[in-house]
C-alpha positions in Angstrom: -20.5 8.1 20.6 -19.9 6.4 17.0 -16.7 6.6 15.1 -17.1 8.1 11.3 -15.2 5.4 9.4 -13.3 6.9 6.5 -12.0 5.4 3.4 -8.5 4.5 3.2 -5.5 3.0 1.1 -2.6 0.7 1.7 -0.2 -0.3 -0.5 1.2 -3.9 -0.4 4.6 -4.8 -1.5 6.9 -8.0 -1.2 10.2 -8.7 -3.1 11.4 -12.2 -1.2 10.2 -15.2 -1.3 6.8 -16.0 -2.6 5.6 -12.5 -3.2 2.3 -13.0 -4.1 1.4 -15.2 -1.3 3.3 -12.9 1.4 0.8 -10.3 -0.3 -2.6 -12.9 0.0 -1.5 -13.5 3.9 -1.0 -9.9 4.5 -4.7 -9.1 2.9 -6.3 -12.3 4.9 -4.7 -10.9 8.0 -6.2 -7.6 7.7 -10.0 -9.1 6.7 -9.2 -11.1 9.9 -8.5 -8.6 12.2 -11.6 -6.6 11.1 -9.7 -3.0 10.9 -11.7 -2.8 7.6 -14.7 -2.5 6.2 -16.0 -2.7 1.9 -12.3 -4.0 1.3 -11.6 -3.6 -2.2 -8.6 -5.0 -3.7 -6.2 -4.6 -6.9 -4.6 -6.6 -9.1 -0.8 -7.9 -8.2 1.7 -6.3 -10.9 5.5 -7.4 -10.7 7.9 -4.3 -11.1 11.4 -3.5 -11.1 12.8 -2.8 -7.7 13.6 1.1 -7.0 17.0 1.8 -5.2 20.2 0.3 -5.4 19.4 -2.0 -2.0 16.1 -2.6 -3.2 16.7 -6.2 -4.4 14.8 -8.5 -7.1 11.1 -7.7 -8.7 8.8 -6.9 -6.6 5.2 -7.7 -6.3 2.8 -4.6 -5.9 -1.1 -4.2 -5.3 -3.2 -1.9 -3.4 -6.5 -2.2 -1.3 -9.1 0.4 -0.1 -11.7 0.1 2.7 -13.6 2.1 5.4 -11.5 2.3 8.8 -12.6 3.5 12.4 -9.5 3.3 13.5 -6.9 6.4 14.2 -3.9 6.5 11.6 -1.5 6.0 14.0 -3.7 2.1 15.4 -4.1 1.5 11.3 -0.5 2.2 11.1 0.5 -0.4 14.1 -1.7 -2.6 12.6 -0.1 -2.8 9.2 3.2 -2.8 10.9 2.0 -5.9 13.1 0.7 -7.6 10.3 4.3 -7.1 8.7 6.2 -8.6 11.8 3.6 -11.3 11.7 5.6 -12.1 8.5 8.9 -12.4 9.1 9.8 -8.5 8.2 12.3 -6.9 10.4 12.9 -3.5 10.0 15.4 -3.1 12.0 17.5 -5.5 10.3 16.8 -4.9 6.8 17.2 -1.1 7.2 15.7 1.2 5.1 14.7 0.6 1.2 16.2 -3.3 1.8 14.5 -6.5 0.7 11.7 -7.5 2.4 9.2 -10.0 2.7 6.2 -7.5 3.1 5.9 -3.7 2.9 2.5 -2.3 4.2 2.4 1.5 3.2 -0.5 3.6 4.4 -1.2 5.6 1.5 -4.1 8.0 2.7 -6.6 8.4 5.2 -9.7 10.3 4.1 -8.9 13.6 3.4 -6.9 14.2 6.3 -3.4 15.7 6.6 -0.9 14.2 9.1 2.4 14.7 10.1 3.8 13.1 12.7 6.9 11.6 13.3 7.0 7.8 11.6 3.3 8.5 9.7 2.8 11.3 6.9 -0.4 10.8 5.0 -1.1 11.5 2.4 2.2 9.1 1.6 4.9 11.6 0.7 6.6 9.7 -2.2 3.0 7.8 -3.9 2.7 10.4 -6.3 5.5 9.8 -7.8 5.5 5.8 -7.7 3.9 4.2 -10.9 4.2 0.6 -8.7 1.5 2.4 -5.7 -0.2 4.3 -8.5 -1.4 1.5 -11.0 -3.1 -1.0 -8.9 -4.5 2.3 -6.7 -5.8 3.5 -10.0 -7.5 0.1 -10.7 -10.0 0.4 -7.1 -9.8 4.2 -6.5 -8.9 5.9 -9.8 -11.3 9.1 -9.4 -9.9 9.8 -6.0 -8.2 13.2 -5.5 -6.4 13.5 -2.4 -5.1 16.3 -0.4 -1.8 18.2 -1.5 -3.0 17.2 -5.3 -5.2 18.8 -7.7 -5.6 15.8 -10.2 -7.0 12.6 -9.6 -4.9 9.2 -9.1 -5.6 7.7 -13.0 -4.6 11.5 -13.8 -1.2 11.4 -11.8 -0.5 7.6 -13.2 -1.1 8.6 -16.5 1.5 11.5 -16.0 4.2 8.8 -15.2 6.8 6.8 -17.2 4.8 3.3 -16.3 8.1 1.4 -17.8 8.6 -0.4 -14.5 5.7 -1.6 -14.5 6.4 -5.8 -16.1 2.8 -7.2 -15.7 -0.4 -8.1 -14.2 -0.4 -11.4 -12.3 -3.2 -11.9 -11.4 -5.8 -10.4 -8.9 -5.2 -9.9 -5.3 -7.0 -12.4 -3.1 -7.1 -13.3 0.5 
């Protein structure tokens, strides 16, 4: 029996150290472990950190690809791939500093909630930092719980936080 992969998103944040190559080791990871297929990937954009433990600028893309996977072994994979460099959760605590964020952002058009993994992300809708570089490699997607597309929900949003493109997102 085959596995139906199914087009996903993850957004890729770091706001310590050298951001944007914490981001490029976090995409080469992934293409190394094979957990995707038809990777696409966004341009890196600083923005200002969001919450008061949040820390300095942040670096922010976003990549898409076909997954086989569950949620839950794409989650553990992200969150591997995370330990892998240097981020502790358990020490930073939540909304802290950290090297690398992986956020799963969707999964198809599923619906999950379980405890540790809601998808559609609760919060991306709101988030101009997940929503521009999503909008750059997946911009006509509409995902479950919304009625307008992702360049419709970004273009809704204050995009002030948003400082600048750096420069694509390669592994």
């Amino acid at each position: 029996m085959s596995v139906v992969a199914e087009r996903v998103g993850i957004a890729l944040g770091s706001n310590v150290g050298d951001r944007q190559k914490f981001l490029r080791q976090a995409l080469s990871m992934i293409i190394d472990k094979k957990v995707l297929t038809q990777i696409r990937a966004s341009s890196m954009y600083e923005t200002i950190a969001v919450g008061e433990r949040a820390g300095g600028k942040f670096i922010n893309a976003a990549i898409t690809g076909f997954c086989a996977l569950t949620p839950r072994e794409l989650l553990a994979v992200c969150m591997s791939v995370e330990s892998a460099l240097g981020r502790n959760r358990a020490v930073e605590g939540q909304g802290g500093p950290r090297s690398i964020d992986l956020d799963v952002l969707f999964y198809g058009q599923r619906q999950v909630v379980e405890p540790g993994l809601i998808l559609p992300h609760p919060r991306m809708f709101t988030r101009q930092f997940v929503l521009k570089p999503l909008s750059e490699i997946a911009g006509e997607l509409i995902l479950p719980t919304q009625k307008d597309s992702v360049h419709s929900l970004l273009a809704s949003l204050d995009q002030t936080a948003i400082e600048c493109c750096v420069g694509p997102l390669q592994a």
